[in-house]
TORDO-57673 format. One record per residue: residue number from 1; residue in one letter; x, z, y of N, C-alpha, C in turn. Coordinates in Angstrom, 3 decimals, always signed. Example, Ala and Ser with C-alpha at 12.3 -4.5 7.8 and 13.67 -1.06 7.14 Angstrom:
% TORDO-57673
   k r     n.c1     n.c3     n.c2    ca.c1    ca.c3    ca.c2     c.c1     c.c3     c.c2
   1 a  +13.190   +7.800   -5.690  +12.300   +7.800   -4.500  +13.200   +7.800   -3.300
   2 s  +12.850   +7.080   -2.250  +13.670   +7.140   -1.060  +12.900   +7.870   +0.030
***
This chain:
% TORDO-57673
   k r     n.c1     n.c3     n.c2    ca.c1    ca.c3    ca.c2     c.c1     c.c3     c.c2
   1 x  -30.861  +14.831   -7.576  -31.489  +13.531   -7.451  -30.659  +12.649   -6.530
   2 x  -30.335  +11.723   -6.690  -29.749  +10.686   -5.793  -30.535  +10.157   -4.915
   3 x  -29.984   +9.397   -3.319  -30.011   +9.395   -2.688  -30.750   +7.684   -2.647
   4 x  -31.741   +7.709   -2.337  -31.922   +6.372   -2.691  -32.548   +5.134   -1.188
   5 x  -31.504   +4.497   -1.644  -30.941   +3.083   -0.493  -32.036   +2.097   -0.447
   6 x  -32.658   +2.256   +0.563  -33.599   +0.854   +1.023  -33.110   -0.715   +1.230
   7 x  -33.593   -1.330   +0.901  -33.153   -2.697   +0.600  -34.350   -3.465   +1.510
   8 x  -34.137   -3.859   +2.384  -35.043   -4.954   +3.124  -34.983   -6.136   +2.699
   9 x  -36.310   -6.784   +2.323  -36.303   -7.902   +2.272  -37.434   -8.898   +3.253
  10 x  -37.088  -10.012   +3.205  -37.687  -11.116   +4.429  -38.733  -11.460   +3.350
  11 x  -38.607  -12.258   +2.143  -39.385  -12.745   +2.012  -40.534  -11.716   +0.722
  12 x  -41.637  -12.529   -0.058  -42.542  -11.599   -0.673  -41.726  -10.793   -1.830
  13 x  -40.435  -11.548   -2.394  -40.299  -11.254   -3.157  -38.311  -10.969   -3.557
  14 x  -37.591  -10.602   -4.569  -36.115  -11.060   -4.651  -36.186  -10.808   -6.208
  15 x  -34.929  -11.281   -6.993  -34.846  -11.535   -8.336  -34.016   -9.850   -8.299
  16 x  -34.044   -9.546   -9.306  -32.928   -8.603   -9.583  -31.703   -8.956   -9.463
  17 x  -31.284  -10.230   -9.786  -29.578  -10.730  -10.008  -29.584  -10.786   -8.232
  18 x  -30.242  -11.100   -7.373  -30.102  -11.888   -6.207  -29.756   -9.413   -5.503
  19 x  -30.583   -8.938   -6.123  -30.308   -7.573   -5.326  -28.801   -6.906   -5.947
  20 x  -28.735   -7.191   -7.304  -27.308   -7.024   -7.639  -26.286   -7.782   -7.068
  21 x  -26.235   -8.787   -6.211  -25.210   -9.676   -5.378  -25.428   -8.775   -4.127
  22 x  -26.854   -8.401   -3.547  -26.636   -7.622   -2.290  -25.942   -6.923   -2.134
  23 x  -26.256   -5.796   -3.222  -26.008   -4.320   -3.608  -24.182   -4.628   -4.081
  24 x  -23.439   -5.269   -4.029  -22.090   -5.656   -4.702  -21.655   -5.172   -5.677
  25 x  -22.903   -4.829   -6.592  -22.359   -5.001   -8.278  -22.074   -6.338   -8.800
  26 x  -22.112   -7.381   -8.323  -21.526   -8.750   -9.200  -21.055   -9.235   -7.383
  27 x  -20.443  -10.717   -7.940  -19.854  -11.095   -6.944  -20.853  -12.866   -6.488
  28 x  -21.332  -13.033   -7.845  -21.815  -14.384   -7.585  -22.950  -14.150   -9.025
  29 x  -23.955  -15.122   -8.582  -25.125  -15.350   -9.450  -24.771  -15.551  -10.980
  30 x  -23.673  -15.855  -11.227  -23.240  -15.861  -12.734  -22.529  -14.893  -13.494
  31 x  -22.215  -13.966  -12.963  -22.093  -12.741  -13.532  -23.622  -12.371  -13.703
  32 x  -24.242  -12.052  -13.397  -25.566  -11.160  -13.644  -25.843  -10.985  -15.199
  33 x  -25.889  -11.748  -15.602  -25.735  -11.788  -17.491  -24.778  -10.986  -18.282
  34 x  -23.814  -11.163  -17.595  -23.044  -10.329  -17.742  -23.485   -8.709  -17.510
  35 x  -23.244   -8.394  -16.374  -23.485   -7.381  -15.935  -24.750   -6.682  -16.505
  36 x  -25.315   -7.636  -16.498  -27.022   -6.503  -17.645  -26.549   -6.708  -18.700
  37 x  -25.734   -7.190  -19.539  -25.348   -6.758  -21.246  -24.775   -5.443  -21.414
  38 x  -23.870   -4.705  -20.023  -22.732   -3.787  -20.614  -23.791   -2.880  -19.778
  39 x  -25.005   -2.597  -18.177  -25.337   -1.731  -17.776  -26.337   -1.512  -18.201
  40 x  -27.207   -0.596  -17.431  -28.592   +0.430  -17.939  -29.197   -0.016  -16.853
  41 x  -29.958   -0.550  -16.438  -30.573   -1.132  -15.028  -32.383   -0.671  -15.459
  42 x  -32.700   +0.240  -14.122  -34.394   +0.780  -14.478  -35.153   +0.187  -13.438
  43 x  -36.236   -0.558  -13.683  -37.121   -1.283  -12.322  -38.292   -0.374  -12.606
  44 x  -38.806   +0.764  -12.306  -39.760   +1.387  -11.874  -40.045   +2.305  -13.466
  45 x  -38.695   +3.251  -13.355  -38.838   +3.539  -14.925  -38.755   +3.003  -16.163
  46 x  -38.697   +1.641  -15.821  -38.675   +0.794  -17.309  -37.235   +0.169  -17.313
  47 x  -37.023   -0.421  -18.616  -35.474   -0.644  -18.641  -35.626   -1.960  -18.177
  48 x  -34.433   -2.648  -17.640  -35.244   -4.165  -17.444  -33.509   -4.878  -17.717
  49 x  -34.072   -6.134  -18.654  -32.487   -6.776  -18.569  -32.616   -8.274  -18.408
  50 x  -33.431   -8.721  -17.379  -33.604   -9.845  -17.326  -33.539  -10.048  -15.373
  51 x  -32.239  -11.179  -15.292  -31.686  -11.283  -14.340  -32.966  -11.676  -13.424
  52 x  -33.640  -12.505  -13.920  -34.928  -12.947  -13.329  -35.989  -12.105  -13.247
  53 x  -35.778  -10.877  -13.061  -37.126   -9.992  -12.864  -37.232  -10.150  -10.781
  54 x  -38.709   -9.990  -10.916  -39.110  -10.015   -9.725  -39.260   -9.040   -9.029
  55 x  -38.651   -8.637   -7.745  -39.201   -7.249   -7.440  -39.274   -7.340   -6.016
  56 x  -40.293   -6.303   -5.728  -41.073   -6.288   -4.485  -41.273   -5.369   -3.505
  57 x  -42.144   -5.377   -2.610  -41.919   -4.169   -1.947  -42.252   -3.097   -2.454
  58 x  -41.953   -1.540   -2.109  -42.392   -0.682   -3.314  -41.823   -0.337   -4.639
  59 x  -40.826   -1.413   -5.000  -40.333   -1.330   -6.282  -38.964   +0.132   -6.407
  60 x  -38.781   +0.361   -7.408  -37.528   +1.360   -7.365  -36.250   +0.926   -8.281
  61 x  -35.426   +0.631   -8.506  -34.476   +0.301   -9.244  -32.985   +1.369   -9.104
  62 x  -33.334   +1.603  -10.409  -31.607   +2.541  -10.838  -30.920   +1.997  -11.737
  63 x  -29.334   +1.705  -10.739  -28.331   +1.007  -11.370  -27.459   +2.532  -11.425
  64 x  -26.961   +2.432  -12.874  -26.428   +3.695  -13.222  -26.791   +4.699  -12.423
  65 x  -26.108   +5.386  -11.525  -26.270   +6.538  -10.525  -26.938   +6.180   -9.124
  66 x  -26.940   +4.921   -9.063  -27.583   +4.372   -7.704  -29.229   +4.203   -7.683
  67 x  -29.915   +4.159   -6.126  -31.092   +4.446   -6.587  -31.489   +2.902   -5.325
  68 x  -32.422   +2.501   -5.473  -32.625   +1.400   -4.733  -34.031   +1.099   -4.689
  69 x  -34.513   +1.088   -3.426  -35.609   +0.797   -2.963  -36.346   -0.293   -2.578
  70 x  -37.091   -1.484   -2.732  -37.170   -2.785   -1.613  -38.344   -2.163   -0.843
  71 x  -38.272   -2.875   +0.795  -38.740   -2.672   +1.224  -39.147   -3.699   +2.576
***
């Protein structure tokens, strides 16, 4: 099982594209489209390919082998 990385956030909420800029899988907000056409991205078990998903505290997200937590 992988090792999975807590992600703090300030406010209620962050987009997925905005945690993929944290996390330095893209470099800027316009890749993200990109980047969910060619990866496998999971927000709480489900597949998710929309840069604009919302996620919160509690949430889990697996980018390929990576495991990611907000919190």
């Amino acid at each position: 099982m992988a090792l999975i990385k807590q992600i703090e956030i300030n406010d209620e909420f962050i987009t997925l594209g905005q945690l993929l800029k944290i996390t330095d899988h893209i470099g800027s907000g316009g890749e993200a489209r990109a980047f969910l056409a060619v990866h496998e991205i999971y927000v709480n078990s489900e597949k998710e390919q929309r840069r604009g998903r919302k996620l919160y505290r509690g949430d889990q997200i697996r980018i390929e082998s990576e495991v990611y937590q907000i919190c």
